[in-house]
Structures are given as structure tokens and as C-alpha cells.
N, C-alpha and C positions, 0 to 999 in steps of 0.2 A: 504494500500500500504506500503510496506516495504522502508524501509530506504535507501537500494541501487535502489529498486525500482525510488525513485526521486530522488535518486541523479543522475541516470541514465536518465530519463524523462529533470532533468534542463542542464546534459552536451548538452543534442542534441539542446538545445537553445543556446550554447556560440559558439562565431565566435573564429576564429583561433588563433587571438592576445591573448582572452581571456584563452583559452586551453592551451597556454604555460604560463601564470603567474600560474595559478591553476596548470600546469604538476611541474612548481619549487616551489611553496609553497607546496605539497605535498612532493614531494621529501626532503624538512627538515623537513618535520614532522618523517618521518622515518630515518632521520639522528641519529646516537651519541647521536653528540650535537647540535640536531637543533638550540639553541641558538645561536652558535657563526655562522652557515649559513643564519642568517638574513638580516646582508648588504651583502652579495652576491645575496642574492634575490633580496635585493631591488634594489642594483643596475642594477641587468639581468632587472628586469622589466623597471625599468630608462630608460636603453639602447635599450631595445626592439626595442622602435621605432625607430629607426637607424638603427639596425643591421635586423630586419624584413621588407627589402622591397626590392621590385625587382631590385632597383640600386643595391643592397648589393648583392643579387642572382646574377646579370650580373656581378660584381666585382670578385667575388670568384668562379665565374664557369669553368673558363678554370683551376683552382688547382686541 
């Protein structure tokens, strides 16, 4: 099995929360300077759980 093969096999195991730390740590990997986007990641994933849930969806749905 190929390499994208399982990587493809383990995303269909991760739940949604999960999908967006992996969509931002990927994302600096292909930055510049992935370095200096590290505390932005870490703080997105910090924040996640605040900013990912349906209070936060019913907050900002009528913008």
C-alpha cells in the first residue's frame, strides 16, 4: 500500500475536530516560514474548542 494510500485509509478514521488541527498543521508545513506559523496553530487548535460549536455557529449565523 502506498503512502497516500494510508494516509488516505487513516483520514477516513478522524472526526471533524480532528480534520481541522491536521487541515492547519498542514497548511504551515507548506508555509515560507512554517516556523514563525506555529503559535498561530497552536493557538487555532487552543481555540478550536470555543470557536467549533454550534453556540458559535448560532452566534455568527445571521453575518
Amino acid at each position: 500500500m502506498s503512502k497516500r494510500e494510508l494516509i488516505v485509509e487513516q483520514l477516513s478514521r478522524l472526526s471533524e475536530a480532528d480534520l481541522d488541527r491536521l487541515l492547519a498543521f498542514l497548511r504551515s508545513l507548506t508555509e515560507e516560514r512554517a516556523e514563525s506559523s506555529i503559535p498561530v496553530v497552536a493557538a487555532e487548535s487552543a481555540l478550536a474548542k470555543d470557536w467549533l460549536s454550534p453556540e458559535e455557529d448560532a452566534a455568527w449565523a445571521s453575518l
